[in-house]
mmJSON file of the N, C-alpha and C atoms, coordinates in Angstrom:
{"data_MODEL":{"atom_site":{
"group_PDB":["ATOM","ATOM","ATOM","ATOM","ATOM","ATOM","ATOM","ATOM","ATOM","ATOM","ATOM","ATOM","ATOM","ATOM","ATOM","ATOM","ATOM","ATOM","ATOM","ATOM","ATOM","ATOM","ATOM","ATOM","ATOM","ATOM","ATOM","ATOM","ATOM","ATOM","ATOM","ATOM","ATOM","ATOM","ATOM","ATOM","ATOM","ATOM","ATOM","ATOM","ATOM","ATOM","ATOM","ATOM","ATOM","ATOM","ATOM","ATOM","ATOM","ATOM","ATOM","ATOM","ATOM","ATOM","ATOM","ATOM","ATOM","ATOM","ATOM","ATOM","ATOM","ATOM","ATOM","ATOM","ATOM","ATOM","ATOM","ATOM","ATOM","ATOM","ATOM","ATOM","ATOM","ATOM","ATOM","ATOM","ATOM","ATOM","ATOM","ATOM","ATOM","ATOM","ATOM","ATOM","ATOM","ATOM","ATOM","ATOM","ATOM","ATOM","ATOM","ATOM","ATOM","ATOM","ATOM","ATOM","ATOM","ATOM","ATOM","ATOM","ATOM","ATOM","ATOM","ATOM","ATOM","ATOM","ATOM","ATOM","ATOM","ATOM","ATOM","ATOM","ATOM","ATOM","ATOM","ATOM","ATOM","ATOM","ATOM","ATOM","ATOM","ATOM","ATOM","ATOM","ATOM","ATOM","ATOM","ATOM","ATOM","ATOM","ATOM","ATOM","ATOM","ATOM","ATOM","ATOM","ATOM","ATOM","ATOM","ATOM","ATOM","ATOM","ATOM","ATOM","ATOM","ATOM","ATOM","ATOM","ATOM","ATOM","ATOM","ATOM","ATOM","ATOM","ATOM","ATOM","ATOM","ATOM","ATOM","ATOM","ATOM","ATOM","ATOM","ATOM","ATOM","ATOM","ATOM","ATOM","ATOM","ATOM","ATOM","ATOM","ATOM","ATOM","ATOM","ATOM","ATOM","ATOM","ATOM","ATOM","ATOM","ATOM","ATOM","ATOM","ATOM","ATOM","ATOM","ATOM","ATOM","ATOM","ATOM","ATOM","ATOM","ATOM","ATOM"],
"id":[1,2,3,4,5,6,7,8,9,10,11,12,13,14,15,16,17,18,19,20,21,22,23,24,25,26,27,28,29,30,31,32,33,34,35,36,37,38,39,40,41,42,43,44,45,46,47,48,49,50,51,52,53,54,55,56,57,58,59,60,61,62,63,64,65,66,67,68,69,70,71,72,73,74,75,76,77,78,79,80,81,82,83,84,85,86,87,88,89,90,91,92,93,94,95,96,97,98,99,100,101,102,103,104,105,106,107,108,109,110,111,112,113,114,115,116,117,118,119,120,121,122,123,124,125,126,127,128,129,130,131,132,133,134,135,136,137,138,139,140,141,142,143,144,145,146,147,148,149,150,151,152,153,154,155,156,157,158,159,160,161,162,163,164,165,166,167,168,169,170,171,172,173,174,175,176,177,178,179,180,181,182,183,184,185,186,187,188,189,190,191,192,193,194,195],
"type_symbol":["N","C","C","N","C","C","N","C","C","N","C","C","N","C","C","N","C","C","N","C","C","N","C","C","N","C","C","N","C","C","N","C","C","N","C","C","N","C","C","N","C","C","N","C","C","N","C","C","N","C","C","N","C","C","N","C","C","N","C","C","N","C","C","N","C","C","N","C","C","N","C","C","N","C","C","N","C","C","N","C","C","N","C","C","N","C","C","N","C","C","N","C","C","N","C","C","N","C","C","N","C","C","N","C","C","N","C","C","N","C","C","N","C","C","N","C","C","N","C","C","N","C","C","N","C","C","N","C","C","N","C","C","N","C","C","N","C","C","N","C","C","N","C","C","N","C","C","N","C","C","N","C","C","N","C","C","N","C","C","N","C","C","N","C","C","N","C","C","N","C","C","N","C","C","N","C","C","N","C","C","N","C","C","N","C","C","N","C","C","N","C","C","N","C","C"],
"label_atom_id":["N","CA","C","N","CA","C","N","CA","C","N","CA","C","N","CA","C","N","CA","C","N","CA","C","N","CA","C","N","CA","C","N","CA","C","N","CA","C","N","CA","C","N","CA","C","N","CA","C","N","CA","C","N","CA","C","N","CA","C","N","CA","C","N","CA","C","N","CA","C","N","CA","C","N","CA","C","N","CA","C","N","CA","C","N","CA","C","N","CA","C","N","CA","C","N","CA","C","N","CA","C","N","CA","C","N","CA","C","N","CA","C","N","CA","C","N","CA","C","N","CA","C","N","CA","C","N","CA","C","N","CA","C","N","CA","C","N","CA","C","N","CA","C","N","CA","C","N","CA","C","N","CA","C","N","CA","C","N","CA","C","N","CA","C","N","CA","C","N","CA","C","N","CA","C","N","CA","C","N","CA","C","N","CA","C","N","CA","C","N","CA","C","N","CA","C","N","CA","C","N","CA","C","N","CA","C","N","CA","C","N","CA","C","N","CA","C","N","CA","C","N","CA","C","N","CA","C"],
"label_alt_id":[null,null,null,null,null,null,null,null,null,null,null,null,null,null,null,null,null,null,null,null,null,null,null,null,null,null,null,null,null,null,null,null,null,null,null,null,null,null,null,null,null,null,null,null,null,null,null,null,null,null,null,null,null,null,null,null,null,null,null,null,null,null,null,null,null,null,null,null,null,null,null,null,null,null,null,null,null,null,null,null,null,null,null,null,null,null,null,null,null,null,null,null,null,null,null,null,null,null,null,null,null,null,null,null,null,null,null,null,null,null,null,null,null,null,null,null,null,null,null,null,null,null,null,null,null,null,null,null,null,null,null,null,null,null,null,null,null,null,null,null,null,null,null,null,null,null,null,null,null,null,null,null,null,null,null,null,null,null,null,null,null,null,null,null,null,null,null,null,null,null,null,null,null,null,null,null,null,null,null,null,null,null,null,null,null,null,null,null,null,null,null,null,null,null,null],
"label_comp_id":["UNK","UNK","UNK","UNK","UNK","UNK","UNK","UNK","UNK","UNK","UNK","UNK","UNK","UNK","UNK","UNK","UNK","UNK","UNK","UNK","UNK","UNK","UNK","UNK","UNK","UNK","UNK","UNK","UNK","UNK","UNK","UNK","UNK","UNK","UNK","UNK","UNK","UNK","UNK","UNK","UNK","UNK","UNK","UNK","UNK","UNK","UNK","UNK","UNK","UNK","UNK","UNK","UNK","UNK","UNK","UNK","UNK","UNK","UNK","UNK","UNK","UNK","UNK","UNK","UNK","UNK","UNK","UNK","UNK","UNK","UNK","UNK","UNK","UNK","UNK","UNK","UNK","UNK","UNK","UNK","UNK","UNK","UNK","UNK","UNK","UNK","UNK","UNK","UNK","UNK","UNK","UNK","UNK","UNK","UNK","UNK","UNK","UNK","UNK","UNK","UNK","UNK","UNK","UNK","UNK","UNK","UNK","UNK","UNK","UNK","UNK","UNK","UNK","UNK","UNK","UNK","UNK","UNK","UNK","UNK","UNK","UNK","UNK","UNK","UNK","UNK","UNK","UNK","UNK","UNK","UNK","UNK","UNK","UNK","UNK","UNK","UNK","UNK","UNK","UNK","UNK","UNK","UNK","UNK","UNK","UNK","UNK","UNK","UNK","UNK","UNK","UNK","UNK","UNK","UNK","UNK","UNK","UNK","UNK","UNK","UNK","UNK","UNK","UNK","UNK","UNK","UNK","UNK","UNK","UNK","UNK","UNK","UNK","UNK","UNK","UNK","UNK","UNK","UNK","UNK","UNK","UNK","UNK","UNK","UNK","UNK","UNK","UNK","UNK","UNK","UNK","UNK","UNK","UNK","UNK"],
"label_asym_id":["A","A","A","A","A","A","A","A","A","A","A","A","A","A","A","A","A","A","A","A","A","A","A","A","A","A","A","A","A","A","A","A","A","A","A","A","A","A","A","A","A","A","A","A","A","A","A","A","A","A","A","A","A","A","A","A","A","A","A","A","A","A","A","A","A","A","A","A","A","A","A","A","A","A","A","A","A","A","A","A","A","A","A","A","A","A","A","A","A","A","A","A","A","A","A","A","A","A","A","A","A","A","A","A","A","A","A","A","A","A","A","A","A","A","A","A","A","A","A","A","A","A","A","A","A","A","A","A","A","A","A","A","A","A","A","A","A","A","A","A","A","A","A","A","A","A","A","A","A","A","A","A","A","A","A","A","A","A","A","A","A","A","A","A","A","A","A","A","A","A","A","A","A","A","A","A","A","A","A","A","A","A","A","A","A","A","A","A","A","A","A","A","A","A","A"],
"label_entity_id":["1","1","1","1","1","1","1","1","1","1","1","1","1","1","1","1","1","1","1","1","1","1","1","1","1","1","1","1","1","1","1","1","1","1","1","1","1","1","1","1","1","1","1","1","1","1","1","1","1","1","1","1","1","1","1","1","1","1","1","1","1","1","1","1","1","1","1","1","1","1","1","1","1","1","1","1","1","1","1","1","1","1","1","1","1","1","1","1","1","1","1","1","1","1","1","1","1","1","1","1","1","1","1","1","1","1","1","1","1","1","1","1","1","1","1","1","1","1","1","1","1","1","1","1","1","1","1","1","1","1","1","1","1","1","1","1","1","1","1","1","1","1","1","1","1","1","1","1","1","1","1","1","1","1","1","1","1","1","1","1","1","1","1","1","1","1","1","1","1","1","1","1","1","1","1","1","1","1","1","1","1","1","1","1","1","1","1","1","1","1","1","1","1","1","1"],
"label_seq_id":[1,1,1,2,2,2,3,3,3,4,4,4,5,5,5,6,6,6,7,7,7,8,8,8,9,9,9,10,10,10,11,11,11,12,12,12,13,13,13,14,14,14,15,15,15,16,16,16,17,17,17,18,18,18,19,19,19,20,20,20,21,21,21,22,22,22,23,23,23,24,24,24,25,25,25,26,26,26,27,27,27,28,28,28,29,29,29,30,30,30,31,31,31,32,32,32,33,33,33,34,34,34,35,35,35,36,36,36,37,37,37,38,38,38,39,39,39,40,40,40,41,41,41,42,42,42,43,43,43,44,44,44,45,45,45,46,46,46,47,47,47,48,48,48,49,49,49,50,50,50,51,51,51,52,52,52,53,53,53,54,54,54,55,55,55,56,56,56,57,57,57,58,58,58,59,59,59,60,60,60,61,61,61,62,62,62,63,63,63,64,64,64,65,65,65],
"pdbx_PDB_ins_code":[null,null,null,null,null,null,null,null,null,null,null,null,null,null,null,null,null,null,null,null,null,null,null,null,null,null,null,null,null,null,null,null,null,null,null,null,null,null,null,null,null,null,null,null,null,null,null,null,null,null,null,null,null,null,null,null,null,null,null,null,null,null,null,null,null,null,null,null,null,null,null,null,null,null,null,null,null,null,null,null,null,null,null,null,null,null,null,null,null,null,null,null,null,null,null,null,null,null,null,null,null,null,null,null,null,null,null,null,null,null,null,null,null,null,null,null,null,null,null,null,null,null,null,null,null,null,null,null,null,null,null,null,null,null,null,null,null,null,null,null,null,null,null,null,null,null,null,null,null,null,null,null,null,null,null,null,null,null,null,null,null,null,null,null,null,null,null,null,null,null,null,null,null,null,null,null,null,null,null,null,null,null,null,null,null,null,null,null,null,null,null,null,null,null,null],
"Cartn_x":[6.071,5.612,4.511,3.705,2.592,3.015,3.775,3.848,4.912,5.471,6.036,4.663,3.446,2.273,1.793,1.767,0.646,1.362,3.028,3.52,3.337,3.336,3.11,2.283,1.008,-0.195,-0.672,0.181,-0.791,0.837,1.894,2.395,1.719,1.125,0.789,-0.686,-1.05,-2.217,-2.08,-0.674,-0.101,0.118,0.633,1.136,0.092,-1.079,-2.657,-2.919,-2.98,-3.429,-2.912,-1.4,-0.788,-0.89,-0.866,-1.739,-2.696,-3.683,-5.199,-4.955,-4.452,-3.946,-3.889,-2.73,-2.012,-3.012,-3.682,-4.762,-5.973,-6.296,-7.462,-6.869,-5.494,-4.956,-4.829,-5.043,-5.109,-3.372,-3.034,-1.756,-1.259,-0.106,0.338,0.212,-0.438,-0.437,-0.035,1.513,1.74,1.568,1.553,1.456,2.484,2.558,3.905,4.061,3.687,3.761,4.763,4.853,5.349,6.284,7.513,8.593,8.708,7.84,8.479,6.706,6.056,4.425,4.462,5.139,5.578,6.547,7.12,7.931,7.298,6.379,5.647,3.982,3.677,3.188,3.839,4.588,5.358,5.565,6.266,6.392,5.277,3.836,2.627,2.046,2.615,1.961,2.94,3.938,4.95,4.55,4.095,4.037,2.506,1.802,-0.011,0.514,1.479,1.787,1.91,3.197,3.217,2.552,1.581,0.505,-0.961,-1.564,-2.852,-3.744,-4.787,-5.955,-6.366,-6.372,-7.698,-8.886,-9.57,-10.805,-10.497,-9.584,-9.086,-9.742,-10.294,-10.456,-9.071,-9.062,-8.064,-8.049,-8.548,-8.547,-6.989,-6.542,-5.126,-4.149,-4.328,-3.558,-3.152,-4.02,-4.129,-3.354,-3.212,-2.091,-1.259,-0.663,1.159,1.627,1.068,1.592,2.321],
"Cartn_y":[-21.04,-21.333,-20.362,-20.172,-19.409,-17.876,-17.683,-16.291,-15.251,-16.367,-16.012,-15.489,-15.858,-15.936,-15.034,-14.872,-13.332,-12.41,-12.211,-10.982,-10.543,-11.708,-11.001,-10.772,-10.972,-10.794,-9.189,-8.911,-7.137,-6.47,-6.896,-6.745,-6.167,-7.225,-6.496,-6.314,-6.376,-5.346,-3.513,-3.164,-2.206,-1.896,-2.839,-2.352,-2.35,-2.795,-2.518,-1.522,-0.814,0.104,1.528,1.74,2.316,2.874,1.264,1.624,2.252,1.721,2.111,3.732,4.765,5.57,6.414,6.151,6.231,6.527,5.405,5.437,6.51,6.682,7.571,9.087,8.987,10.549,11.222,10.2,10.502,11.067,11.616,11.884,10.844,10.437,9.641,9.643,8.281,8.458,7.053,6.974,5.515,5.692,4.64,4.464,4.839,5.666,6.148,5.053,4.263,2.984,1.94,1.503,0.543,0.773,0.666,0.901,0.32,-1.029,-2.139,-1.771,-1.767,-1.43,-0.137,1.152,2.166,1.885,1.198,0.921,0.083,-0.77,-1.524,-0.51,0.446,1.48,2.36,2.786,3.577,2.815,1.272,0.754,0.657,0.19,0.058,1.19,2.361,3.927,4.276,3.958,4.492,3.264,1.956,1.361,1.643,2.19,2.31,4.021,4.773,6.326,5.687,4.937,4.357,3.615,2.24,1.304,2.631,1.852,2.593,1.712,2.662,1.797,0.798,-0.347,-1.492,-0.473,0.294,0.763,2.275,2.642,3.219,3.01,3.99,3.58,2.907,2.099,1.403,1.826,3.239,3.594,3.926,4.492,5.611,4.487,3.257,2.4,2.013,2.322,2.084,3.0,4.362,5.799,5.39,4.621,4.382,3.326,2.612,1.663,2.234],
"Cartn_z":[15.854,14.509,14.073,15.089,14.555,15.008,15.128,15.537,14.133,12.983,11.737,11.413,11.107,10.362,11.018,12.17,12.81,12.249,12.332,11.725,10.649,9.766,8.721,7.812,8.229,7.679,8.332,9.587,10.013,9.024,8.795,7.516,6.223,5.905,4.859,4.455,5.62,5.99,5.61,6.086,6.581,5.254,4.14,3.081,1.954,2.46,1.691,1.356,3.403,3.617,2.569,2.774,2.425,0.963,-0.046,-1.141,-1.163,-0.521,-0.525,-0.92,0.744,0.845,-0.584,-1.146,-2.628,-3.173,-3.572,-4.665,-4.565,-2.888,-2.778,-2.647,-3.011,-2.851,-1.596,-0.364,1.436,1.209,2.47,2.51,3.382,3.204,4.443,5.857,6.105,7.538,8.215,8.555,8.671,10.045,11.066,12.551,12.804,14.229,14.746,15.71,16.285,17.474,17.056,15.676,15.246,13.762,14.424,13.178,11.695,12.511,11.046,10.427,10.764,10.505,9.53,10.034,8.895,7.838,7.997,7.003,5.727,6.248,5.205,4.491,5.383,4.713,4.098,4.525,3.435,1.903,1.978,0.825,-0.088,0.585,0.401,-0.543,0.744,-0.443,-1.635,-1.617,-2.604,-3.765,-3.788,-4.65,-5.494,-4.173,-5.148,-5.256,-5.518,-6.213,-7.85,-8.102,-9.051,-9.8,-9.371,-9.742,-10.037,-11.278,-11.114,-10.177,-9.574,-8.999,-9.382,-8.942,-9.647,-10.56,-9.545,-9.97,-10.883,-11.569,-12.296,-13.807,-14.471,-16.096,-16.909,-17.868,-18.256,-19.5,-20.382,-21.159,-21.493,-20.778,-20.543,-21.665,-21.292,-21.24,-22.637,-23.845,-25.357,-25.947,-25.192,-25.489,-25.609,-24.673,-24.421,-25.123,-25.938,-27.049,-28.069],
"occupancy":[1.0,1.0,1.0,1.0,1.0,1.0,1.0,1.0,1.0,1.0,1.0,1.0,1.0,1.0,1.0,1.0,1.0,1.0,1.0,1.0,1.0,1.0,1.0,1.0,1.0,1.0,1.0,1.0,1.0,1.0,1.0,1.0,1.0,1.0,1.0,1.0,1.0,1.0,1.0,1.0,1.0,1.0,1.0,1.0,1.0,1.0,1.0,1.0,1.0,1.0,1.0,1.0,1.0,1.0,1.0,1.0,1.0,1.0,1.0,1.0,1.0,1.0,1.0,1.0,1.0,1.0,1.0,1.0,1.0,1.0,1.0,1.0,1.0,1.0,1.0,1.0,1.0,1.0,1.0,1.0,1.0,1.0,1.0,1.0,1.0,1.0,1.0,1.0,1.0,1.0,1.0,1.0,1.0,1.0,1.0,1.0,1.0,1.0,1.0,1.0,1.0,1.0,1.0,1.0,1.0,1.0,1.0,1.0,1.0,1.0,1.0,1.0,1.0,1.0,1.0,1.0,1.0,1.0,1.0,1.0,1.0,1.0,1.0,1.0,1.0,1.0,1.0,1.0,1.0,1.0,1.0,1.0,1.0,1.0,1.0,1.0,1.0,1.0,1.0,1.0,1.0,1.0,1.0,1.0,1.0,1.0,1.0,1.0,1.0,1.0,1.0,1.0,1.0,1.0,1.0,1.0,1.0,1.0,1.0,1.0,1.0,1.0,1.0,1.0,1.0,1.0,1.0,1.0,1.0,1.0,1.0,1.0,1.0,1.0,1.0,1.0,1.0,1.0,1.0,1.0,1.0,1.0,1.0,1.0,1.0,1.0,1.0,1.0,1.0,1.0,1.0,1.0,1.0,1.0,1.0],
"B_iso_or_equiv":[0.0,0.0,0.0,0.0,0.0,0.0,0.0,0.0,0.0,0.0,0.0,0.0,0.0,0.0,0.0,0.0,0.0,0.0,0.0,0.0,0.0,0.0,0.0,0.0,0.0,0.0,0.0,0.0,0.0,0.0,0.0,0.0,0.0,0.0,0.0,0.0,0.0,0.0,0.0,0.0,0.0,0.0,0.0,0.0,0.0,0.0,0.0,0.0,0.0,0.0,0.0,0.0,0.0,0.0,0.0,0.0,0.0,0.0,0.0,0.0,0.0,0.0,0.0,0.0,0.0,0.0,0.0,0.0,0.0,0.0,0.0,0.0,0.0,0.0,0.0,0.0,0.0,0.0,0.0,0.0,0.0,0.0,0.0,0.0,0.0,0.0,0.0,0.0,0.0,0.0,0.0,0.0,0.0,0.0,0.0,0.0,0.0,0.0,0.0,0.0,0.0,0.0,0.0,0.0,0.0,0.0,0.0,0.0,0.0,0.0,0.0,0.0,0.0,0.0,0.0,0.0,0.0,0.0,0.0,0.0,0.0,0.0,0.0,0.0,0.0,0.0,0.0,0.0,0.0,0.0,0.0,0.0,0.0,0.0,0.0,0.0,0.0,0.0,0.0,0.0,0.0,0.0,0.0,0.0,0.0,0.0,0.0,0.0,0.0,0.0,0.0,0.0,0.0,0.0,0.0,0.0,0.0,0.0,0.0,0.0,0.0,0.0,0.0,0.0,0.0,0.0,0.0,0.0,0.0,0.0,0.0,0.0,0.0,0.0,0.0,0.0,0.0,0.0,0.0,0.0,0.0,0.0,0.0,0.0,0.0,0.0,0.0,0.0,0.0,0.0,0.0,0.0,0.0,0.0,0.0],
"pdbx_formal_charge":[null,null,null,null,null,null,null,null,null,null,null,null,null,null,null,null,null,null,null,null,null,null,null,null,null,null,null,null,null,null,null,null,null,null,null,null,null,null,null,null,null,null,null,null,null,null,null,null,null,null,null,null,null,null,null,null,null,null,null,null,null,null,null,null,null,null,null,null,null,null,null,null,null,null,null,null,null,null,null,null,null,null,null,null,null,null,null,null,null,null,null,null,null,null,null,null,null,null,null,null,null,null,null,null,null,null,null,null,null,null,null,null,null,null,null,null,null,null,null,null,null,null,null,null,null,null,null,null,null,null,null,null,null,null,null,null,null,null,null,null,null,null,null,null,null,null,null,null,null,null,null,null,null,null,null,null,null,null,null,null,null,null,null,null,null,null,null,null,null,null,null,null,null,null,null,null,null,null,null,null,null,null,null,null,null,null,null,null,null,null,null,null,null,null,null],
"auth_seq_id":[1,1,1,2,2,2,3,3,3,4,4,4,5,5,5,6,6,6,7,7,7,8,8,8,9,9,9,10,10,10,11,11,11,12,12,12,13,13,13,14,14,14,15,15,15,16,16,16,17,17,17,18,18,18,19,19,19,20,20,20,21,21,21,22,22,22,23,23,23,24,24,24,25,25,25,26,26,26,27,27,27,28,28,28,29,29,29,30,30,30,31,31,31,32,32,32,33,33,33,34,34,34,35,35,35,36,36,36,37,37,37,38,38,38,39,39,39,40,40,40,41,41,41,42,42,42,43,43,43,44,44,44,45,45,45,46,46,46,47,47,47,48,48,48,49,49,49,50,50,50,51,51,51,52,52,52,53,53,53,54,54,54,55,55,55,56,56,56,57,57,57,58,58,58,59,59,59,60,60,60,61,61,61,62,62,62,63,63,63,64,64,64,65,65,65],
"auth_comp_id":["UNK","UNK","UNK","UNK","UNK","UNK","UNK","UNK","UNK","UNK","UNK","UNK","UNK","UNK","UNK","UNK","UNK","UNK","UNK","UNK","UNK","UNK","UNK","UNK","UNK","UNK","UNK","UNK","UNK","UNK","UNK","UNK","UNK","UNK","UNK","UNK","UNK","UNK","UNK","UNK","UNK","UNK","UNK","UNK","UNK","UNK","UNK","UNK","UNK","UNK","UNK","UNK","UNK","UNK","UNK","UNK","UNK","UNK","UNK","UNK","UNK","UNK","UNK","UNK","UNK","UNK","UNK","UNK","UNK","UNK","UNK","UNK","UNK","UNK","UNK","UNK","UNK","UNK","UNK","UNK","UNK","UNK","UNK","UNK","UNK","UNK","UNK","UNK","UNK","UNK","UNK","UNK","UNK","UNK","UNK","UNK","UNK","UNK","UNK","UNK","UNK","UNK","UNK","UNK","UNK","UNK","UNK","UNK","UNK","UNK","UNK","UNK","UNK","UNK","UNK","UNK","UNK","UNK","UNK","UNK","UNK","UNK","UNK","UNK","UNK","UNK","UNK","UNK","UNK","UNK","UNK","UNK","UNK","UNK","UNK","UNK","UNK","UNK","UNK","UNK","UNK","UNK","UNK","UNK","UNK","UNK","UNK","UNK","UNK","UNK","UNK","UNK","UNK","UNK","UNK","UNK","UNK","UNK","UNK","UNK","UNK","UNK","UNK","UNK","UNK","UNK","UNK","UNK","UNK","UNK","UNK","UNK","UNK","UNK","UNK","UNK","UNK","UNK","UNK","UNK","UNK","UNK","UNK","UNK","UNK","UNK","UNK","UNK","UNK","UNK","UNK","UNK","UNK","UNK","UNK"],
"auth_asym_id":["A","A","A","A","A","A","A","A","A","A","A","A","A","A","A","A","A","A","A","A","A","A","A","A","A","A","A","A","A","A","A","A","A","A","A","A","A","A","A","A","A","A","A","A","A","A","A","A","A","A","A","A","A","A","A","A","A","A","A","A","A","A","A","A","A","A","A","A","A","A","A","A","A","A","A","A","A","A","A","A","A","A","A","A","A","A","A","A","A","A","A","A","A","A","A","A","A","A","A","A","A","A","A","A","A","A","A","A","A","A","A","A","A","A","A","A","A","A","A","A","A","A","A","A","A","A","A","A","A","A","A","A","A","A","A","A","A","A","A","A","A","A","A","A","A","A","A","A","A","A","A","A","A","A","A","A","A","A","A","A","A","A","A","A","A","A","A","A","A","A","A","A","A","A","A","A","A","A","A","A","A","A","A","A","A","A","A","A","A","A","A","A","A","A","A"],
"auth_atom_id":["N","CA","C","N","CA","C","N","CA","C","N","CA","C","N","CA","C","N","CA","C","N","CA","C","N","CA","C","N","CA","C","N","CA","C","N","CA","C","N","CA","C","N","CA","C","N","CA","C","N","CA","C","N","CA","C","N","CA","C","N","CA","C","N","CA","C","N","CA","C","N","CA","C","N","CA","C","N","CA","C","N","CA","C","N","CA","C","N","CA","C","N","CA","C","N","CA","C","N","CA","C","N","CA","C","N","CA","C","N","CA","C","N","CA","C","N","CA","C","N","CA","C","N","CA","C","N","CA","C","N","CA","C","N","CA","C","N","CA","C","N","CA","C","N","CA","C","N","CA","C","N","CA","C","N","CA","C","N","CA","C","N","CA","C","N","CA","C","N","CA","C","N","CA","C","N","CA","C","N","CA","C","N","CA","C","N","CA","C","N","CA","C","N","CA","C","N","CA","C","N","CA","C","N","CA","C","N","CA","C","N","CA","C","N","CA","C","N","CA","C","N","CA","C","N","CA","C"],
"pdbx_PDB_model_num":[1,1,1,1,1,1,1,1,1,1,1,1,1,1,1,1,1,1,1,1,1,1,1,1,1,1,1,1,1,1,1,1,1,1,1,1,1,1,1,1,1,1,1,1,1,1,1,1,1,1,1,1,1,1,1,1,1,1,1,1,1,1,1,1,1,1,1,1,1,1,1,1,1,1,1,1,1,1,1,1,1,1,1,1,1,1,1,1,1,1,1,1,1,1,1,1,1,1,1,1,1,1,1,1,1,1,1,1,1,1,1,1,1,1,1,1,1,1,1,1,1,1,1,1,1,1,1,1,1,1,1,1,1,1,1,1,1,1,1,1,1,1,1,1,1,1,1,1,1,1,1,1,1,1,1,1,1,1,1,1,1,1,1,1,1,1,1,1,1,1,1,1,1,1,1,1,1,1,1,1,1,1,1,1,1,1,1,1,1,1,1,1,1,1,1]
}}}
């Protein structure tokens, strides 16, 4: 039972990170140890390429109307 819940919280830890990554313009660096762990960074960074930062100015955003 408790071992659904450990997985998947370093899950999406992984897919935080990945954002994070994204957002600070780092280059990828997913873990080579763990398959399913890169895979959820990868998703992580490819989704904060697309998403703006939280801490991003929200000016941009009044242009595109």
């Amino acid at each position: 039972m408790m071992s659904g819940n450990k997985s998947s919280q370093p899950d999406q830890e992984w897919f935080d990170r990945g954002k994070e990554d994204a957002w600070a313009g780092k280059s990828k660096q997913p873990p080579e140890h763990d398959p399913q762990a890169a895979s959820f960074y990868d998703l992580g960074y490819s989704e904060g390429e697309i998403e703006r930062s939280p801490t991003s100015p929200q000016a941009d955003d009044a242009g595109k109307s």
